[in-house]
N, C-alpha and C positions, 0 to 999 in steps of 0.2 A: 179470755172472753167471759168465760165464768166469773170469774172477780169482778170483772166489770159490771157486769149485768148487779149481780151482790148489794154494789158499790151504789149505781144510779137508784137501787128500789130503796137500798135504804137512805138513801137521801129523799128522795118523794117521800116515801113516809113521812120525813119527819119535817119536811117543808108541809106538807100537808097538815101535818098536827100543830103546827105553827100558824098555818093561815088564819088563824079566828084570832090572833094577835096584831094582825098587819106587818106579818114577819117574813110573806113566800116567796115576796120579792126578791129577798136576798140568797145569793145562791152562793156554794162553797165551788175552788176550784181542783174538786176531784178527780184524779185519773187510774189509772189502771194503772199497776206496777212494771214498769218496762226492765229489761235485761240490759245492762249497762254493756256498750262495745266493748270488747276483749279489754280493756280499763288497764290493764296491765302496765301498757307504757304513759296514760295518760294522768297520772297520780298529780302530777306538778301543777298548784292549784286549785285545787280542788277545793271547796267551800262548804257546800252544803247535799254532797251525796252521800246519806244517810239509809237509802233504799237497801234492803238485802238482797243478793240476786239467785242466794242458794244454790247452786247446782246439788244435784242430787249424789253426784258421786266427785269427788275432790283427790284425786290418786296425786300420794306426793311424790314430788320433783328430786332427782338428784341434782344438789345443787350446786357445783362450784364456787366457793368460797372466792376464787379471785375475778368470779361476775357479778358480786355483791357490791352495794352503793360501796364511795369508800369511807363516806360518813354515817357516821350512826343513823342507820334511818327507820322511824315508826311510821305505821301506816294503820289507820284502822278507826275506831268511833269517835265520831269530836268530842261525846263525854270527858274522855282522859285530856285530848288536845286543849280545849277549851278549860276545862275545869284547874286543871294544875301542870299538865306535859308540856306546853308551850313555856310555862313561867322556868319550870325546873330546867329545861332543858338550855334557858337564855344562860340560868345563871351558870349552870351547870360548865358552856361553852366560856366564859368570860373567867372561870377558873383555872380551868385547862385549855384552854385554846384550842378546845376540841371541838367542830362543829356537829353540831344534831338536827337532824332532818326530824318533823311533825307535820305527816300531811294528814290530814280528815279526810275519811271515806266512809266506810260503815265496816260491821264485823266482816261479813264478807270478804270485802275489800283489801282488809289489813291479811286473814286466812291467804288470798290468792297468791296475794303479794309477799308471803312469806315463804308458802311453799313451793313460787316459782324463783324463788331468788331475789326479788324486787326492795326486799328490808328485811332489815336484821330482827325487828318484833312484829308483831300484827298487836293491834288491840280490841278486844272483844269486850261489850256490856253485859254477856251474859255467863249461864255458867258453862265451863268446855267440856265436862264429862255428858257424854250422850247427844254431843253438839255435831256441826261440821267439823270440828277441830279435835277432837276426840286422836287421841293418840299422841299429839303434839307436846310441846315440854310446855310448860306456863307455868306460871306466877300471878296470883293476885297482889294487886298494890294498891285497894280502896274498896270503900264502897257508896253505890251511889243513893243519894238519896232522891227516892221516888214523892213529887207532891202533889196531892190533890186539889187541883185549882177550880175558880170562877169566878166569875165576877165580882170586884167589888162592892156594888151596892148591893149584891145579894144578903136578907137578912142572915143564914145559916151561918155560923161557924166553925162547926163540927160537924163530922158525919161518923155513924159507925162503920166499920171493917164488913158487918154484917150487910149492913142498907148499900154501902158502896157498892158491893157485890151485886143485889140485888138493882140497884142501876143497871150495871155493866151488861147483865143479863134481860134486861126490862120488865122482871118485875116489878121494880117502884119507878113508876113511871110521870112523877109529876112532883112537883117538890114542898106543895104541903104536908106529901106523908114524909117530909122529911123537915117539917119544923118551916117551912118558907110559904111562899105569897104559891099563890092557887096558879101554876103554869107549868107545862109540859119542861120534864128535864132533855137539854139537851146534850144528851150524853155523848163526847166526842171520842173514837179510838187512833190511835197510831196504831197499827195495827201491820207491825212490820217484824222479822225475821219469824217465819213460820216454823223451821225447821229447828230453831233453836229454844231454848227451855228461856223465853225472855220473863222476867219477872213478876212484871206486873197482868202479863197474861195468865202466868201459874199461879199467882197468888189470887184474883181474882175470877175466874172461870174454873176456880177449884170442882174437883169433880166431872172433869169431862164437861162441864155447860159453854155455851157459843155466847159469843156476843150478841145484844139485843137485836133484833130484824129492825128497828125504829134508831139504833147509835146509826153516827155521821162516822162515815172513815175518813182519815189524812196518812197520805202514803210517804211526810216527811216530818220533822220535831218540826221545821219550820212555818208548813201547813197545820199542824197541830194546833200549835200555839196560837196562831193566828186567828183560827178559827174559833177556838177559846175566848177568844179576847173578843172578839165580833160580837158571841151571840150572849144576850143580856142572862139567860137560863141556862147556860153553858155548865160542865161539867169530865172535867177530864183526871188523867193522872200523866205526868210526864217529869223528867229529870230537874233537880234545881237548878243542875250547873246550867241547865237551857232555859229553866223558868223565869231566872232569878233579876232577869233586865226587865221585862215584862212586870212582876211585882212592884221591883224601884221605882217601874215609871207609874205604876197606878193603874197597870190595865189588866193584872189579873189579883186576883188573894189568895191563900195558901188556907187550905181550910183545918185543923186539927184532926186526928184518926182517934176514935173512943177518947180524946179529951187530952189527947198527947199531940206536940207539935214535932216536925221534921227536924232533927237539929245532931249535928256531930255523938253529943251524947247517950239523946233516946238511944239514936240505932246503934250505938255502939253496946247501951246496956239491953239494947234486945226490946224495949219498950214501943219502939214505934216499928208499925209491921210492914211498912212498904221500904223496901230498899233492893239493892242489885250488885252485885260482883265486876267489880271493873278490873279485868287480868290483860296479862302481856304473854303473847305465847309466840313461839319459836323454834324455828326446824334446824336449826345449825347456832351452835355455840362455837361462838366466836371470845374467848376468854379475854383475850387483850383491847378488846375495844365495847365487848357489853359489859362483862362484872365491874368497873369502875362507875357507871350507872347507874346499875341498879343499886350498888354500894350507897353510892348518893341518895337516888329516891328513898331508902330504908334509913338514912339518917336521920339526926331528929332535925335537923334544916330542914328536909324534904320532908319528914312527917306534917311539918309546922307550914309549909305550902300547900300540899294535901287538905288539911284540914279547913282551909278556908273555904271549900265549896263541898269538899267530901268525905268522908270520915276513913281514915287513914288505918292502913295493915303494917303491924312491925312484922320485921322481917323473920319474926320467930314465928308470927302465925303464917307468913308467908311459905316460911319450910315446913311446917306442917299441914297447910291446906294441898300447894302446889304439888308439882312434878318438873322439875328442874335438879336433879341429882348435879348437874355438870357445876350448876352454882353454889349448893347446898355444899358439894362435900370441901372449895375449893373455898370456902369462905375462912377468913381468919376469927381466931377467938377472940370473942367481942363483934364483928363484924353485926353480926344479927343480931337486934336487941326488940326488947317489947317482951 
């Protein structure tokens, strides 16, 4: 009820700072974050639940290996699904005749689902050390790139890393002091997995600061966006792999960070500062039916899939970032390259 309440003032506010626009009319459709039913058996289909549901304490499961899918099955943020797991896994299956289950949930989801036996990986957007998952085996296999979007006919093309911040916070609260036309920013958050170290929260609420009392919350990428795309002064940051149909069509822009654009290479040479860890983590090694997978995703086929939405980990940064020993030691020479 507390979030809620959070939730509806900062929305007044900022319909309110909007009425001298002929803007109050238009209302966003915000809710309170609800607890997804025990979700466990209901994976199949799953579209667009993206909500995190955290439990506070996640005691893992002993599993039984012969109650496990008997195909390969992930479970966890559409980032990876969307972005490159659905494509790798088509071709992956058309090779070996081996079918891969991709269903979209949120991190959460894919956690639950791994540690009750439900899938052989979970997938996580953020990072696992000091997460819910925190103990788990994983592997990073990308990283995502974070864009700061708004409107097209917005004149702004750049914003710095500093003033961003200062949006997010509401100190710069209007977007002349940021190079544009004399109107209230509307600063939009996703504002989801609390418990987890999500990126664009720690990168910008650096220092302990809250989000502004005056930002609009959306409790999915798909509210997000949406909402972005609506309001003419709009002002967000969310995933490419989710942005990236919205730009095509013309309904959001992608704005540059300090004079740098989001793109495979910035983040990869460190130049551009918003991006996030997309990892696979897992309570049972299953050697005969996961290390030929992940073999694939760390080849350069699967690097070269990867890379069309997200900027790609070889599998050498892989064994040095991760905790997956069971793959690590069993890998052949050469197997792991980058």
């Amino acid at each position: 009820m507390a979030k809620m309440r959070d939730f509806a003032r900062g929305r007044r506010r900022f319909l309110t700072a909007l009425g001298g626009l002929g803007m109050s009319g238009l209302a966003l459709s915000l809710g309170a974050a609800t607890r997804r039913e025990t979700a466990l058996d209901r994976f199949e289909g799953v579209v667009d639940r993206n909500l995190c549901i955290s439990p506070s304490s996640m005691p893992a499961l002993r599993i039984d290996p012969a109650a496990l899918p008997k195909d390969l099955t992930f479970v966890g943020t559409r980032l990876l699904k969307l972005g490159f797991l659905d494509e790798i896994a088509q071709l992956y299956g058309k090779r070996t005749g081996n079918r891969v289950r991709v269903i979209g949930d949120g991190c959460d989801g894919g956690l639950l689902a791994t540690r009750s036996g439900k899938a052989h990986f979970g997938e996580l957007c953020c990072p696992v050390p000091d997460s819910p998952a925190a103990g788990m085996r994983w592997l990073p296999v990308a990283q995502d790139m974070k864009v700061v979007l708004t409107s097209p006919d917005n004149p702004v093309h750049d914003i710095s890393l500093a003033n961003l911040r200062k949006a997010a916070t509401g100190e710069v609260r209007n977007w002349r002091e940021l190079g544009g036309a004399d109107r209230p920013i509307a600063f939009i958050v996703h504002n989801h997995c609390p418990p987890y170290l999500e990126p664009v929260r720690t990168v910008l609420l650096d220092g302990g600061k809250t989000w502004s009392k005056h930002a609009m919350r959306s409790n999915t990428d798909t509210d997000h966006l949406r909402h972005l795309a609506r309001f003419r002064p709009s002002l967000g940051v969310d995933s490419w792999v989710l942005a990236a149909p919205y730009v095509k069509r013309g309904q959001l822009k992608v704005l540059s960070v300090d004079g740098v654009m989001p793109s495979v290479h910035s983040v990869s040479r460190g130049d551009y500062p918003l991006s996030g860890p997309l990892n696979l983590i897992f309570a049972l090694w299953m050697d005969d039916l996961m290390r030929p997978f992940l073999d694939f995703i760390y080849s350069e086929e699967g690097q070269r899939i990867i890379a069309r939405n997200a900027v790609p980990v070889s599998g050498i940064q892989a064994a040095k970032l991760g905790d997956a020993p069971e793959y690590i030691r069993g890998s052949k020479s050469g197997t792991l390259k980058g």
